[in-house]
Every structure is written in structure tokens, then in C-alpha cells.
PDB file of N, CA, C and O in Angstrom:
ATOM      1  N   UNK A   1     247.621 156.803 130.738  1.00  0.00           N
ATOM      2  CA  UNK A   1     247.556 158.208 130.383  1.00  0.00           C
ATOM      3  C   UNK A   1     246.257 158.462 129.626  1.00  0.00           C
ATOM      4  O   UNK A   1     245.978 158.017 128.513  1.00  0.00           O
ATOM      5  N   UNK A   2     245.474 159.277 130.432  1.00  0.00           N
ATOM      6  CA  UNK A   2     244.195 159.849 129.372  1.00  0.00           C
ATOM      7  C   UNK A   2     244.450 160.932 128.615  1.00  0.00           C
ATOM      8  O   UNK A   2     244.990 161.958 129.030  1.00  0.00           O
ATOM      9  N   UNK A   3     243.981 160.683 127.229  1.00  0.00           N
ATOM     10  CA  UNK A   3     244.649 162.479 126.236  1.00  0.00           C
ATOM     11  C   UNK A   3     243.079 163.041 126.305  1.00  0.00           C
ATOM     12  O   UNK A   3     242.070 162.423 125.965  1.00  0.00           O
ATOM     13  N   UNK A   4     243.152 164.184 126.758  1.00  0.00           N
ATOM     14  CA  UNK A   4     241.721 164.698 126.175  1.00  0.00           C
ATOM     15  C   UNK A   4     241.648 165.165 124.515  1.00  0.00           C
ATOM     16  O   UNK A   4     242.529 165.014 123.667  1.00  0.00           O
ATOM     17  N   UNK A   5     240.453 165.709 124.375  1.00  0.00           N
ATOM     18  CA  UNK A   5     239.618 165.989 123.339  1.00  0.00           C
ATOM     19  C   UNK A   5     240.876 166.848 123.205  1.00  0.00           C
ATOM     20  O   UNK A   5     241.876 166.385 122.657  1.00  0.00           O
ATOM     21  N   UNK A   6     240.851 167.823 123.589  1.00  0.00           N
ATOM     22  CA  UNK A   6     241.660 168.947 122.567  1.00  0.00           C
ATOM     23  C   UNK A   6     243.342 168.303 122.519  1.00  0.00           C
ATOM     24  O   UNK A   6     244.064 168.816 121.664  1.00  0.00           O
ATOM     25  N   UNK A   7     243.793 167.502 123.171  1.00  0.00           N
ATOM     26  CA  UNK A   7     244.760 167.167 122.744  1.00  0.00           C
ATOM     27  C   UNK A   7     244.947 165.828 121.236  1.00  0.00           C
ATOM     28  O   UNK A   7     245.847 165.456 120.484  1.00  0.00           O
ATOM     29  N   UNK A   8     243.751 165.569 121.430  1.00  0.00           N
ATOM     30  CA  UNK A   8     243.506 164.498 120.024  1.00  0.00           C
ATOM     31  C   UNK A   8     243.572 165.717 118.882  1.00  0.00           C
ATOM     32  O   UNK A   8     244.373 165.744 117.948  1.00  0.00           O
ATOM     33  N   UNK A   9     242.908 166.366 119.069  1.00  0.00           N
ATOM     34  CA  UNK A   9     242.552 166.943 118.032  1.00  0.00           C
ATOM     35  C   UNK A   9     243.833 168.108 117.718  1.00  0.00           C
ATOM     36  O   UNK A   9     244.035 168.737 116.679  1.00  0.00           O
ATOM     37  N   UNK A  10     244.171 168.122 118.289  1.00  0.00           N
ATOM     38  CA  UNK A  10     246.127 169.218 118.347  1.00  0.00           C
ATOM     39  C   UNK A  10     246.779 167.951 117.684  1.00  0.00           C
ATOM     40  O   UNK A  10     247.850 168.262 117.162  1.00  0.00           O
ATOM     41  N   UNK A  11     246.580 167.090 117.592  1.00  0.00           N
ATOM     42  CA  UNK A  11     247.806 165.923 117.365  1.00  0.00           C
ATOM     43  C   UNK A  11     247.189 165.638 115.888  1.00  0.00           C
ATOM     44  O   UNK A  11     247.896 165.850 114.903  1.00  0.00           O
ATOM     45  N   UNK A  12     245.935 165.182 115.755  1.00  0.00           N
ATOM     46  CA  UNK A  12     245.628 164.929 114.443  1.00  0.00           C
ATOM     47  C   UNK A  12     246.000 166.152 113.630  1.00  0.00           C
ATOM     48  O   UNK A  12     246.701 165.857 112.662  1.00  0.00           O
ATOM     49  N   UNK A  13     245.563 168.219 113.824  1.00  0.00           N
ATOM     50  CA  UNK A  13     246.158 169.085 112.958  1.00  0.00           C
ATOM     51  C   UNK A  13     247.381 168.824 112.697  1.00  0.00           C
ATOM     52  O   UNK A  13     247.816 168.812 111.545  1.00  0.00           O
ATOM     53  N   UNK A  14     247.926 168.637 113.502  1.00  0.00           N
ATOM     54  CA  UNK A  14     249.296 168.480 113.506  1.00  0.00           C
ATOM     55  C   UNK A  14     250.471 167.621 112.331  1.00  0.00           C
ATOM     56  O   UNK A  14     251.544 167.884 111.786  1.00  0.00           O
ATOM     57  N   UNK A  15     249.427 166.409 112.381  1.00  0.00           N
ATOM     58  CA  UNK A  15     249.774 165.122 111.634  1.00  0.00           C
ATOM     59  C   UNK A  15     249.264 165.840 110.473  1.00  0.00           C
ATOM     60  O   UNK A  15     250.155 166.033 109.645  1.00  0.00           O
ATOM     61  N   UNK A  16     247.987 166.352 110.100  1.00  0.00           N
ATOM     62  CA  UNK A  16     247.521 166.315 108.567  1.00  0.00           C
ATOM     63  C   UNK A  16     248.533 167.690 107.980  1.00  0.00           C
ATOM     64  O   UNK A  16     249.072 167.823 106.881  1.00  0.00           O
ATOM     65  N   UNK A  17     248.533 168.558 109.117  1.00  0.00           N
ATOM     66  CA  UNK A  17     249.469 169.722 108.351  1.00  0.00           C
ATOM     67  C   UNK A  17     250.651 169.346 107.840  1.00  0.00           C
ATOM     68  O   UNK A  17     251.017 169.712 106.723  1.00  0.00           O
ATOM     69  N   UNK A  18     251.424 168.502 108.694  1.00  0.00           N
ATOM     70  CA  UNK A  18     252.789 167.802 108.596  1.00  0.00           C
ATOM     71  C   UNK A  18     253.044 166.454 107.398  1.00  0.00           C
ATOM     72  O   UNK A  18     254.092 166.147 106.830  1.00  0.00           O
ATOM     73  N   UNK A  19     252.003 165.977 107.309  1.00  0.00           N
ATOM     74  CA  UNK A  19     252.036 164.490 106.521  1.00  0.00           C
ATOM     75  C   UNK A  19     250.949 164.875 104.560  1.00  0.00           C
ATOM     76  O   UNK A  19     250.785 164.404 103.435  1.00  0.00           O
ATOM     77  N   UNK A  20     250.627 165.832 105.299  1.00  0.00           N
ATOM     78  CA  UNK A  20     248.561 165.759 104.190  1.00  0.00           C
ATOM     79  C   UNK A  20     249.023 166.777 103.277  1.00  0.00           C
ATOM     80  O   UNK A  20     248.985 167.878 103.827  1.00  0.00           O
ATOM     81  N   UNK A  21     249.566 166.836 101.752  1.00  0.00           N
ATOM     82  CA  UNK A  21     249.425 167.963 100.825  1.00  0.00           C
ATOM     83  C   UNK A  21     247.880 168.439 100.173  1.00  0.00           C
ATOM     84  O   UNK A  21     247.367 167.729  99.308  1.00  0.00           O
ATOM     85  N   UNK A  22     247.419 169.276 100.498  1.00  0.00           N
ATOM     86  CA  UNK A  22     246.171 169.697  99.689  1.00  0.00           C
ATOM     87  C   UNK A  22     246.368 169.652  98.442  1.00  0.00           C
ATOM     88  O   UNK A  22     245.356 169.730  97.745  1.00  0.00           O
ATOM     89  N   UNK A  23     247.894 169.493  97.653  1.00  0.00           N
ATOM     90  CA  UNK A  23     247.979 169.675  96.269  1.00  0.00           C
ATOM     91  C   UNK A  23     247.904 167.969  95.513  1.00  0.00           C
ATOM     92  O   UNK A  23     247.635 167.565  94.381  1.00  0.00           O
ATOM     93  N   UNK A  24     248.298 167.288  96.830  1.00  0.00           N
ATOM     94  CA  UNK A  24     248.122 165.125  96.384  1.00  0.00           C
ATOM     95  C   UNK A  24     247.183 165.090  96.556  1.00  0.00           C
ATOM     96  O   UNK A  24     246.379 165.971  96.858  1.00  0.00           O
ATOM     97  N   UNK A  25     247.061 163.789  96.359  1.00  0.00           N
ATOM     98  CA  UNK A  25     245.731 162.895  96.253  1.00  0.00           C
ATOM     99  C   UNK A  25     245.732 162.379  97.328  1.00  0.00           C
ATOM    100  O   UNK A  25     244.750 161.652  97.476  1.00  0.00           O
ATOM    101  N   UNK A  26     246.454 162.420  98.249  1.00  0.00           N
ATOM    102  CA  UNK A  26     246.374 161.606  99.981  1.00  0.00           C
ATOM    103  C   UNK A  26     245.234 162.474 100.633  1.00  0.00           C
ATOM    104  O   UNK A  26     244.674 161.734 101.442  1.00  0.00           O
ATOM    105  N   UNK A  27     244.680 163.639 100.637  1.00  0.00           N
ATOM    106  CA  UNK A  27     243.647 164.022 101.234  1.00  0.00           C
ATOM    107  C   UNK A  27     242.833 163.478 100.552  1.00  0.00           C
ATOM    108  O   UNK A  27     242.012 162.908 101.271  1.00  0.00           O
ATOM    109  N   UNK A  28     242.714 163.406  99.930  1.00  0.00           N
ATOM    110  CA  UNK A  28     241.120 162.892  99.332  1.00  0.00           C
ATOM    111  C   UNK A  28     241.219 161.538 100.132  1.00  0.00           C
ATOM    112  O   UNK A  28     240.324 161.500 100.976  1.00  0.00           O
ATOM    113  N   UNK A  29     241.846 160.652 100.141  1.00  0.00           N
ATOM    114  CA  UNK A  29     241.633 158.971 100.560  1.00  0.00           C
ATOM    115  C   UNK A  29     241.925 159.455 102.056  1.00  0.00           C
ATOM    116  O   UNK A  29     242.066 158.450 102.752  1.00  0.00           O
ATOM    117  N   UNK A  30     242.063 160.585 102.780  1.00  0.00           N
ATOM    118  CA  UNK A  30     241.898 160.519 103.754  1.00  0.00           C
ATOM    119  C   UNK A  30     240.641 161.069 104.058  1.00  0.00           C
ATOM    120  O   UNK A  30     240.430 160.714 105.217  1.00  0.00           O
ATOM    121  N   UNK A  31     239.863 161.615 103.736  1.00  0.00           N
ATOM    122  CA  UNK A  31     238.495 162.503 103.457  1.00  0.00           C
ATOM    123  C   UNK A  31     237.787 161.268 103.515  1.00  0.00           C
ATOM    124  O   UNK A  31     236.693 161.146 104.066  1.00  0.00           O
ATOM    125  N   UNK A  32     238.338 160.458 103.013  1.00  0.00           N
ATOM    126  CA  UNK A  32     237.153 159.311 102.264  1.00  0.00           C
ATOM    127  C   UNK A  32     237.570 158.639 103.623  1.00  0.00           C
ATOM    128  O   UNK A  32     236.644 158.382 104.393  1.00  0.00           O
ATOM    129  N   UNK A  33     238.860 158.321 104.016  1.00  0.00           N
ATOM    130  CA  UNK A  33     238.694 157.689 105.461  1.00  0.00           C
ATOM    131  C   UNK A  33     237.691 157.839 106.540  1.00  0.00           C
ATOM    132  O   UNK A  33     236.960 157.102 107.201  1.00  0.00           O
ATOM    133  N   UNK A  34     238.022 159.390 106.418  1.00  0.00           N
ATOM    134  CA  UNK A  34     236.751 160.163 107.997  1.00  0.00           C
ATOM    135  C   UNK A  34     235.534 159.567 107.590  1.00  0.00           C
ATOM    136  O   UNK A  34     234.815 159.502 108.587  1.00  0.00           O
ATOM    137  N   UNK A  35     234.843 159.002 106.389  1.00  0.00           N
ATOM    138  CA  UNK A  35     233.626 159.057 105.742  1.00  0.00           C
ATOM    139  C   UNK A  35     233.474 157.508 106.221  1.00  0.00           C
ATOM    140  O   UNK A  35     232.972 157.225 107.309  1.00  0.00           O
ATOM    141  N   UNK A  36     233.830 156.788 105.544  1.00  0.00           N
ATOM    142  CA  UNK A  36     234.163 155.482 105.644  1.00  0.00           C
ATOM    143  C   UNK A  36     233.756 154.847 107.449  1.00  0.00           C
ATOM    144  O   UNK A  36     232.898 154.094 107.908  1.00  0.00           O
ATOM    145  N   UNK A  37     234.527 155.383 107.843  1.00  0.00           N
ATOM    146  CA  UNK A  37     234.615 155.174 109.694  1.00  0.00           C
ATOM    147  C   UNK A  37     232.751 155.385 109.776  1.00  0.00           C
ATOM    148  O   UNK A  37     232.167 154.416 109.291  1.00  0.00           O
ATOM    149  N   UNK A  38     231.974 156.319 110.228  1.00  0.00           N
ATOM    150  CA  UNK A  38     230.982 156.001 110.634  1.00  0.00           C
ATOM    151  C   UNK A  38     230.000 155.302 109.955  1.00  0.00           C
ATOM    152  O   UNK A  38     228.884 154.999 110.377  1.00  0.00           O
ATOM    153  N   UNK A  39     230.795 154.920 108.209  1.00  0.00           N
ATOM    154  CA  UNK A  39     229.717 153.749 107.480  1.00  0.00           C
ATOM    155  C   UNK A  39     229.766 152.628 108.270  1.00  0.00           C
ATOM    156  O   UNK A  39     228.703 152.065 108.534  1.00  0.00           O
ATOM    157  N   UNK A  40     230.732 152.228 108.667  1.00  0.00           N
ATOM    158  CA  UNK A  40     230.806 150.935 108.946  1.00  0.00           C
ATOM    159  C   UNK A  40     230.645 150.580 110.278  1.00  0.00           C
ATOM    160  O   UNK A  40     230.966 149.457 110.667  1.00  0.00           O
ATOM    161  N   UNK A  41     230.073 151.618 111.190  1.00  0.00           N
ATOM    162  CA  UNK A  41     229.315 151.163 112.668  1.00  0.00           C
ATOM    163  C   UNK A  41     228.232 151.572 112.405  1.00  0.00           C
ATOM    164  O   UNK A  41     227.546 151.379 113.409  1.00  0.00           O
ATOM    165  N   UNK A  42     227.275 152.326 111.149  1.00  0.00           N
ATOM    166  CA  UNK A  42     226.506 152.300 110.848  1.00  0.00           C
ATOM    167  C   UNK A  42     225.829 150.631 110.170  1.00  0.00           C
ATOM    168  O   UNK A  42     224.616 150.431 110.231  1.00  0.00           O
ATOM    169  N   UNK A  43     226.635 149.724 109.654  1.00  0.00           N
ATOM    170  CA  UNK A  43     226.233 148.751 109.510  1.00  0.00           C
ATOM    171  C   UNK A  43     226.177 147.572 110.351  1.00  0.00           C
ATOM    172  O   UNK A  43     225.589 146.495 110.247  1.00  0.00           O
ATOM    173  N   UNK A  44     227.066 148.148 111.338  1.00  0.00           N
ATOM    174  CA  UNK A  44     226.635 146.901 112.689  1.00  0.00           C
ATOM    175  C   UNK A  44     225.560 147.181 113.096  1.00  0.00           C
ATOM    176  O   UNK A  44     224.773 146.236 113.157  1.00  0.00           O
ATOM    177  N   UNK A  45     224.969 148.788 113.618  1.00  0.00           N
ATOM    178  CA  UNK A  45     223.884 148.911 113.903  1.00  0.00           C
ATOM    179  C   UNK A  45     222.397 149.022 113.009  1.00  0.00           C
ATOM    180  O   UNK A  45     221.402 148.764 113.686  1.00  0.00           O
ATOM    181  N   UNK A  46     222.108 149.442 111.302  1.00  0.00           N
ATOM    182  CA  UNK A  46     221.343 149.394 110.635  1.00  0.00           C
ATOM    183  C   UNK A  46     221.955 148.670 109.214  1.00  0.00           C
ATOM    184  O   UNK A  46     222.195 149.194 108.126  1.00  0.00           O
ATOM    185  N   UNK A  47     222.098 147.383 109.623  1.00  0.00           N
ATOM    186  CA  UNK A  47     222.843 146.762 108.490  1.00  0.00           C
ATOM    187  C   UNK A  47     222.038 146.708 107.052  1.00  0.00           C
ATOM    188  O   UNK A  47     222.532 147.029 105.972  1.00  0.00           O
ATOM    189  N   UNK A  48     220.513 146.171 107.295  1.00  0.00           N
ATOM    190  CA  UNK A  48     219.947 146.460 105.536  1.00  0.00           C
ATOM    191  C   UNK A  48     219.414 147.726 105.091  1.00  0.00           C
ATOM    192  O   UNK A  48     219.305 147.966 103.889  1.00  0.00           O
ATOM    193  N   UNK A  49     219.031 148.660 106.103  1.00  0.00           N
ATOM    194  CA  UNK A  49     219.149 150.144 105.542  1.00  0.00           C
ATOM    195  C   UNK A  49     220.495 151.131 104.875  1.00  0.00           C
ATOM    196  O   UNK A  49     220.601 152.051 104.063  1.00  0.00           O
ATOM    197  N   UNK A  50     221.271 150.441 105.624  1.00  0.00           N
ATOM    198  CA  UNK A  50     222.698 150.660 105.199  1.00  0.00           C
ATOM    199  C   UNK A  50     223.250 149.798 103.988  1.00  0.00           C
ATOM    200  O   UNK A  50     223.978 150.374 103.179  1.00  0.00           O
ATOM    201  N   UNK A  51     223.063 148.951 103.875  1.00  0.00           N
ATOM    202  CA  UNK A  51     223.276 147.625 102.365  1.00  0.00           C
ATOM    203  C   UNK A  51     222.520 148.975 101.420  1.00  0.00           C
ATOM    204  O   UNK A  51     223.246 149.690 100.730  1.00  0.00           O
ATOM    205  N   UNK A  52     221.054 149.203 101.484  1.00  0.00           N
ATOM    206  CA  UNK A  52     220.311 148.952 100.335  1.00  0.00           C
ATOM    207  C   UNK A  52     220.760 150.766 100.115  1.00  0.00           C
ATOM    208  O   UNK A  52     220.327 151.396  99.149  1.00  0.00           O
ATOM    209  N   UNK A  53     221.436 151.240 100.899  1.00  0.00           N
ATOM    210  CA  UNK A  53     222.112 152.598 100.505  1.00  0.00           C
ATOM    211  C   UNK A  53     222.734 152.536  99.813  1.00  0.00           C
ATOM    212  O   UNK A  53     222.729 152.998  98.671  1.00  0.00           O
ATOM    213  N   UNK A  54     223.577 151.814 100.464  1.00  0.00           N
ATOM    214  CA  UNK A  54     225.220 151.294  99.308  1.00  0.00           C
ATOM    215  C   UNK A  54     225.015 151.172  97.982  1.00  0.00           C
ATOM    216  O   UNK A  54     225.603 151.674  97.023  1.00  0.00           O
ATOM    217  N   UNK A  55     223.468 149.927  98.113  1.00  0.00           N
ATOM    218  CA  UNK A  55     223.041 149.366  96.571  1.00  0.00           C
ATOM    219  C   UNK A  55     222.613 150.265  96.177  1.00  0.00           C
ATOM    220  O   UNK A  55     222.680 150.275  94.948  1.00  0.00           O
ATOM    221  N   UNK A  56     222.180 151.077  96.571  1.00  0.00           N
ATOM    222  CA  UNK A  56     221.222 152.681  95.635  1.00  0.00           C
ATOM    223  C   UNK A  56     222.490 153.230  94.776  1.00  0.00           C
ATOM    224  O   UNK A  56     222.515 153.323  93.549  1.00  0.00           O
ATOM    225  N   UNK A  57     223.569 153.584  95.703  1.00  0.00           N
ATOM    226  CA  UNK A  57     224.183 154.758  95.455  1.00  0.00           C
ATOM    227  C   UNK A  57     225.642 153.479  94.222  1.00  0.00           C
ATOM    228  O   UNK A  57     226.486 153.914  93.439  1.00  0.00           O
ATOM    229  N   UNK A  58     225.424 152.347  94.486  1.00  0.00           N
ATOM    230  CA  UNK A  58     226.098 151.913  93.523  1.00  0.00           C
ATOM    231  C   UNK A  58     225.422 151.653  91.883  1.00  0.00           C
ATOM    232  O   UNK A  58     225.902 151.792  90.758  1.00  0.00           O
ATOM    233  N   UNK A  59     224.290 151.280  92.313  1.00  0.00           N
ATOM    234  CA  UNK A  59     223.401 151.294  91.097  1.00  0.00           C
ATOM    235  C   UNK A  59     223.623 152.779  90.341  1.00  0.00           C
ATOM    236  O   UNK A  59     224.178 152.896  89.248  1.00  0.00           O
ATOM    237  N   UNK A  60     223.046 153.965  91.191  1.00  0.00           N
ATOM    238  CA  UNK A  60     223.191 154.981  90.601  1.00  0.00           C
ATOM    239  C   UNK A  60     224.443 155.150  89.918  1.00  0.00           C
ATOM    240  O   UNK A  60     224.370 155.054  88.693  1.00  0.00           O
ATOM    241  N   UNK A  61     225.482 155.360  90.373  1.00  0.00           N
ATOM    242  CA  UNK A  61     226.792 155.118  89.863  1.00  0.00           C
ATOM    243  C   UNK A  61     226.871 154.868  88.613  1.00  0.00           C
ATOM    244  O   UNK A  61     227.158 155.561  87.636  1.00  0.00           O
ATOM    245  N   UNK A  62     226.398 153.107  88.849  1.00  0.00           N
ATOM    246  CA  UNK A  62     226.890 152.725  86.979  1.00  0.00           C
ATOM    247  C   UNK A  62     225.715 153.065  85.724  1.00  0.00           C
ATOM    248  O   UNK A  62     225.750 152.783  84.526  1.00  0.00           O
ATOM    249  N   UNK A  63     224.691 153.777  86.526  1.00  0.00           N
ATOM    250  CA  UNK A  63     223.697 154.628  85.661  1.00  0.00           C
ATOM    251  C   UNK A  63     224.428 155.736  84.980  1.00  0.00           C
ATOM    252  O   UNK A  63     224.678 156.057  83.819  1.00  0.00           O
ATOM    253  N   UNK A  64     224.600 156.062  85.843  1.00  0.00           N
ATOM    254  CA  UNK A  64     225.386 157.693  85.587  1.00  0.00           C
ATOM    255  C   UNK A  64     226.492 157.037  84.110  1.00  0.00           C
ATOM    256  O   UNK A  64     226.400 157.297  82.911  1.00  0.00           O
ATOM    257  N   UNK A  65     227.339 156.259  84.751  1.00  0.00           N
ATOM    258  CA  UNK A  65     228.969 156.194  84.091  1.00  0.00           C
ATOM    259  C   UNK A  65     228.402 156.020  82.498  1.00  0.00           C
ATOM    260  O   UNK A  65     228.826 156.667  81.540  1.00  0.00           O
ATOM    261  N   UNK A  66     227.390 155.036  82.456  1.00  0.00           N
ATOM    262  CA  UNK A  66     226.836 154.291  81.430  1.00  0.00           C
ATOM    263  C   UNK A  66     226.417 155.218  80.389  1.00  0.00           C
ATOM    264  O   UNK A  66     226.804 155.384  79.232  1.00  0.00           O
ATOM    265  N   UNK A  67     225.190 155.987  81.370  1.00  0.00           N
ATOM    266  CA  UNK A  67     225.162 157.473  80.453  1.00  0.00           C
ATOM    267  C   UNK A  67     225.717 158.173  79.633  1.00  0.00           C
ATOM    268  O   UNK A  67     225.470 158.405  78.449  1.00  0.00           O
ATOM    269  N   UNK A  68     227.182 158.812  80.916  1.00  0.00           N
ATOM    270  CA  UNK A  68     228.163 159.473  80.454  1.00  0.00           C
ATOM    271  C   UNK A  68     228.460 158.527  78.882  1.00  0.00           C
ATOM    272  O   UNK A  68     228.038 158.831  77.766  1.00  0.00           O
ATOM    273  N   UNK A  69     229.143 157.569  79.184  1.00  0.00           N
ATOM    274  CA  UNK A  69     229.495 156.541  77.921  1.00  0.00           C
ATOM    275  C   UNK A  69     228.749 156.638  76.755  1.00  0.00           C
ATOM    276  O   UNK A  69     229.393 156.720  75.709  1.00  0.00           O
ATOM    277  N   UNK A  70     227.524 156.647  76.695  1.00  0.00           N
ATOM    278  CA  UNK A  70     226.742 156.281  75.412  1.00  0.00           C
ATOM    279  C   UNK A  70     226.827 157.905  75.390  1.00  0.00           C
ATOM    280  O   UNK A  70     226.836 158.069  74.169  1.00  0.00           O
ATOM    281  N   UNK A  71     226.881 158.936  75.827  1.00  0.00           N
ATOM    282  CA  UNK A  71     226.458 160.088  75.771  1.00  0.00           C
ATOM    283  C   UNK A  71     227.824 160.128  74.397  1.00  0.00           C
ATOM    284  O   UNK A  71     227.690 160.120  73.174  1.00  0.00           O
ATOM    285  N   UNK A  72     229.178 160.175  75.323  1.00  0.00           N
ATOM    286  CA  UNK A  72     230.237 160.421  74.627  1.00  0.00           C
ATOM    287  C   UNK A  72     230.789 159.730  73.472  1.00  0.00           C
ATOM    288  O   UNK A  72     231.671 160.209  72.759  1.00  0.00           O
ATOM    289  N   UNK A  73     229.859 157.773  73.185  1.00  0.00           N
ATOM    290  CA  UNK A  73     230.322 157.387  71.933  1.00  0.00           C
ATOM    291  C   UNK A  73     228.824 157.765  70.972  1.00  0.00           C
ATOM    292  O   UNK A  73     229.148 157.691  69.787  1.00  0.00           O
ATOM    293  N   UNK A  74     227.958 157.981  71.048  1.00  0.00           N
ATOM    294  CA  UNK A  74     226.698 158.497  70.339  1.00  0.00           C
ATOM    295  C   UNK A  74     226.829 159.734  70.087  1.00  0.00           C
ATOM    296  O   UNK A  74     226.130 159.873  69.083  1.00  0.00           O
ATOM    297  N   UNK A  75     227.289 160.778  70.349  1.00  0.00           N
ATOM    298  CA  UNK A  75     227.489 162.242  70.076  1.00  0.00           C
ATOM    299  C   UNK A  75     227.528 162.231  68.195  1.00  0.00           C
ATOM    300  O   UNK A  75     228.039 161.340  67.517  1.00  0.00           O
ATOM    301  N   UNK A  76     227.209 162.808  67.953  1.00  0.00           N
ATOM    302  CA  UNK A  76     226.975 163.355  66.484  1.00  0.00           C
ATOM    303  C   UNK A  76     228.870 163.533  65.821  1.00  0.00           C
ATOM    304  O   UNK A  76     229.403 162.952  64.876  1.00  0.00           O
ATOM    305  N   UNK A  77     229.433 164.533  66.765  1.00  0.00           N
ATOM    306  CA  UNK A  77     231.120 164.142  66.091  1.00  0.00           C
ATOM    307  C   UNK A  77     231.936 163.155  66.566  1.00  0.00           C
ATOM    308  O   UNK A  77     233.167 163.188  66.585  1.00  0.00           O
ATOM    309  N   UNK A  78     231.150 162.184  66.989  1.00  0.00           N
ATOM    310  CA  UNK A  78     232.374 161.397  68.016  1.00  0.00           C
ATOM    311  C   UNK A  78     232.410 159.757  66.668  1.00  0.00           C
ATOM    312  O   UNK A  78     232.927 158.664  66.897  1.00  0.00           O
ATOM    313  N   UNK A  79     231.593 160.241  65.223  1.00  0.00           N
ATOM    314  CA  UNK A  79     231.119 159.333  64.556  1.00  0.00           C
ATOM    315  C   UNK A  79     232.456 158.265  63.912  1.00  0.00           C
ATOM    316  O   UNK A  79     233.167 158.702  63.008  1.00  0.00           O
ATOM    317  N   UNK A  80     232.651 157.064  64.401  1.00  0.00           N
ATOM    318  CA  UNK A  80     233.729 156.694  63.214  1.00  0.00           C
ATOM    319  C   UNK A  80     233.445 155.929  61.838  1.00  0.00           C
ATOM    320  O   UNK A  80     232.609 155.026  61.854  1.00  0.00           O
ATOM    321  N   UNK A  81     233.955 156.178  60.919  1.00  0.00           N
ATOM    322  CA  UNK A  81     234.028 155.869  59.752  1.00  0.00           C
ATOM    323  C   UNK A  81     234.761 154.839  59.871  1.00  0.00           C
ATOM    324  O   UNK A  81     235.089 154.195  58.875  1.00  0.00           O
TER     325      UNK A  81
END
């Protein structure tokens, strides 16, 4: 049996309307699914342009968090005695 295009795509609305609350947290890790999927045939085909993305955007990351951190225990009222 071949399903076409519009029947994939009738079956997946279908499933996310039926299964997916916009008010949980299951859309998001499904969001992140759709995302996920073309990373990772992106790395069969451009595997160290794709690594040194990853490494960018993880580096950046714990820049950021680190920030945030010293931002929020260095603050002028955050002082403990």
C-alpha cells in the first residue's frame, strides 16, 4: 500500500491534535523531535561542519548559563552576610 503526501500528513494532524496538548510539555520534545531528524542526516552528510555547530552552539550555551549565574550571585542585593 502506497499512502500519499496528503494522507501522511492527515494522519500526523490527526495524531498531534488527538495525542499533543499545547498546554504540556510533550509539544515541545516533539518540536525538538521535527528539529532533531534533519540534524542527524545532516551529519552523515556534513559531519565536521555539523560537529563544530553543535560545539559553537554548546559552548555558547554554557557562556550564556555562566553569565546568567555570576550575573545573579554578584548582583549588589543578592549579597550574603
Amino acid at each position: 500500500m502506497i499512502v500519499g503526501m496528503h494522507d501522511m500528513l492527515d494522519g500526523l494532524s490527526r495524531y498531534w491534535r488527538e495525542r499533543v496538548s499545547a498546554e504540556g510539555a510533550l509539544w515541545i520534545v516533539m518540536m525538538d523531535g521535527l528539529f532533531l531528524i534533519p540534524l542527524i542526516f545532516a551529519v552523515f552528510f556534513y559531519p565536521r561542519p555539523v560537529m563544530l555547530a553543535i560545539g559553537g552552539v554548546l559552548l555558547l550555551t554554557a557562556v550564556l548559563i555562566e553569565a546568567v549565574h555570576v550575573a545573579r550571585t554578584h548582583h549588589v542585593g543578592w549579597h550574603r552576610h
